[in-house]
C-alpha positions in Angstrom: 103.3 95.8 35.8 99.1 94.8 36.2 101.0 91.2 37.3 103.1 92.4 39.9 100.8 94.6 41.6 98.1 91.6 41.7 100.8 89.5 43.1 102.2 91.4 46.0 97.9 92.2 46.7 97.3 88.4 47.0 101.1 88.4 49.7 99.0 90.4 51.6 96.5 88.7 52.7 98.9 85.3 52.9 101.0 87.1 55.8 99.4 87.9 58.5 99.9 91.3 60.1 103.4 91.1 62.8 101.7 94.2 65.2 98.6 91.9 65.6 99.7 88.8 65.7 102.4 90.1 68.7 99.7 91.1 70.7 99.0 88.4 73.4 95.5 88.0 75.2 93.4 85.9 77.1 91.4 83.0 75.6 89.8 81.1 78.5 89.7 80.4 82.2 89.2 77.4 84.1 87.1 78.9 86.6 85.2 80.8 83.7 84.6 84.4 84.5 81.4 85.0 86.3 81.2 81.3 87.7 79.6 80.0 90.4 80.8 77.2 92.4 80.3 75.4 95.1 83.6 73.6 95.5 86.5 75.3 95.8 89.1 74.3 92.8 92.9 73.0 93.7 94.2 75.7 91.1 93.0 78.6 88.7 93.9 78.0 85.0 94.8 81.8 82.7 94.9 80.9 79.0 96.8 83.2 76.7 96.7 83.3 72.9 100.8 83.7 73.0 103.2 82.3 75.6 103.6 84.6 78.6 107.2 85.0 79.8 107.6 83.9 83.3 109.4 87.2 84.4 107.5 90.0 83.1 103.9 88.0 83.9 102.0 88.9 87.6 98.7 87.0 88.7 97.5 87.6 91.9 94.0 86.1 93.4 92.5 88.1 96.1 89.0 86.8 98.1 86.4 88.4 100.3 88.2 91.3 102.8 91.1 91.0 100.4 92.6 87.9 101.6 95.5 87.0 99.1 94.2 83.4 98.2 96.9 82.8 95.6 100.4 81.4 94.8 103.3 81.5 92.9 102.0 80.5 89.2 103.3 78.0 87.0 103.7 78.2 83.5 103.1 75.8 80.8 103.3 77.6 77.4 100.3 79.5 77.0 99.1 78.4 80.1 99.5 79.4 83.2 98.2 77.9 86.7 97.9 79.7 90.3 97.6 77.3 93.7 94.0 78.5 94.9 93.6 78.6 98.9 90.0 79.7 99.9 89.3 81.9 102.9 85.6 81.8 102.8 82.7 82.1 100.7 82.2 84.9 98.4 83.6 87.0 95.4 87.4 85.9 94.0 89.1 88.1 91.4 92.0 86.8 89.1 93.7 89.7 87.9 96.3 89.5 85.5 99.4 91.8 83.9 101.8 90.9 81.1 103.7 92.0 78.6 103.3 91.4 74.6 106.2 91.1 72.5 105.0 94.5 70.6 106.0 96.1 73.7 102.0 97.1 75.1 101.0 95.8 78.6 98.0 93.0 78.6 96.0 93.5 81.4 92.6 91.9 83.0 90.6 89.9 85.6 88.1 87.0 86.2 86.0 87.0 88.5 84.0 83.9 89.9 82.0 83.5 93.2 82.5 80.7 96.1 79.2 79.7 97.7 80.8 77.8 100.6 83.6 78.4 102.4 86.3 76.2 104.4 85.7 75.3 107.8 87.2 77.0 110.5 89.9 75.1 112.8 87.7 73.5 115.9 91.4 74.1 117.8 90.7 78.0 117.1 87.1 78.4 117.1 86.3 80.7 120.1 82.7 79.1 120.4 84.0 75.6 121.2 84.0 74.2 124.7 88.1 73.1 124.3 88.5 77.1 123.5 86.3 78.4 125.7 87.5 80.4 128.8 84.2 80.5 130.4 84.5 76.6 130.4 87.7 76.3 132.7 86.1 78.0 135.6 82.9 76.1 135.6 84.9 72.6 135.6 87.6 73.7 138.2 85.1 75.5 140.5 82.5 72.5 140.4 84.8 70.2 142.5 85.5 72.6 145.1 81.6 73.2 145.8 81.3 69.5 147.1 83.7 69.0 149.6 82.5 72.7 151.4 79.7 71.6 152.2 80.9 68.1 153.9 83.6 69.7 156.0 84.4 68.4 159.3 83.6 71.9 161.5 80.2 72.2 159.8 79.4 68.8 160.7 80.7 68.6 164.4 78.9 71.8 164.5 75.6 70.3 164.6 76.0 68.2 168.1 76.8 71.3 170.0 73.5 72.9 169.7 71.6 69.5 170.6 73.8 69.1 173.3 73.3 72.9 174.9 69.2 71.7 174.3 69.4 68.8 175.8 71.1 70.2 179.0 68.8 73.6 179.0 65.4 71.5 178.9 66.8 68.8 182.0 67.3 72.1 184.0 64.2 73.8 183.0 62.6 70.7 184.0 63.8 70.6 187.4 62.8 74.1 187.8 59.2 73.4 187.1 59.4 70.3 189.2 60.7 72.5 192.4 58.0 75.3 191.5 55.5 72.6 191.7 56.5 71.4 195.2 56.5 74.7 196.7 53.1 75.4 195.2 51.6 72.2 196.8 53.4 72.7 199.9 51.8 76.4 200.3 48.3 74.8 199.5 48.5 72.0 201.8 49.1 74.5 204.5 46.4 77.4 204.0 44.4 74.0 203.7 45.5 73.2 207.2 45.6 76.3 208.8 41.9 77.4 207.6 40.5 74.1 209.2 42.2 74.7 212.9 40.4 77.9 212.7 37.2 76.4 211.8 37.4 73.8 214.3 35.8 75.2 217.2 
């Protein structure tokens, strides 16, 4: 009887426990949690200590403002990889849910940090000169400015006003020239007149 009860006590420790051994976890990330980078990977890596099953397994990857920066995953047996997009610099979290084969839900996150983020589309960018609406105006109206001011009324205008001079300052010339006659004509008489009287 001692033999038998030593024997089964060493079986025990020879087979592992089913419950524990059925309960599947993660083992590593590829980015680590808490990482920092400054390159945004292709892909996030989730290793598991079992194989996840395809259809009862979620990952999702969310960024800053929760922008979904994930894909449908992959699987390769404990292994399972998520197409990463970046939206912009900041926090990412991986978050995980599957199900063991002892029947409890596996459930987690990793978290890693994006110092850069992609550049933005110079085709969208509202602070570009091809985007800008302010820039139409300028381009379209700058043309126009140039042939105002070489217009053939405002330059036939400016012979009119010579003209209307020229003819104002002939007649205002003959005035003065007639005013000037008169005058000497009244002097030379008074002249005459006050010698016959002084004559005796």
């Amino acid at each position: 009887m001692p033999v038998v009860l030593g024997v089964a006590f060493g079986v025990s420790f020879l087979v592992p426990a089913t419950p524990a051994a059925a309960h599947n976890e993660l083992t590593g990330s590829n980015p680590r949690d808490g990482a920092r980078l400054a390159t945004a990977p292709a892909r996030v890596e989730l290793r598991f200590l079992a194989t996840p099953s395809p259809g009862t397994t979620k990952i999702t990857i969310t960024g800053p403002d929760n922008v979904v920066a994930g894909g449908p995953p992959a699987f390769d047996g404990s292994r399972v990889r998520v197409p990463f997009t970046p939206a912009a610099a900041g926090l990412y979290i991986v978050g995980y849910q599957l199900a063991s084969s002892d029947g409890h839900p596996v459930k987690g996150e990793v978290r890693f940090t994006l110092t850069t983020g992609t550049a933005a589309d110079p085709s969208a960018s509202p602070s570009s000169p091809a985007g800008s609406p302010s820039a139409a105006p300028s381009i379209v109206g700058s043309p126009s400015a140039g042939p105002v001011t070489a217009t053939p009324d405002s330059s036939a205008a400016s012979p009119v006003p010579a003209a209307s001079e020229q003819s104002d300052s002939g007649g205002r010339w003959w005035l003065w020239a007639l005013g000037g006659l008169v005058l000497l004509a009244a002097l030379a008489t008074g002249l005459a007149f006050r010698r016959r009287r002084g004559t005796p």
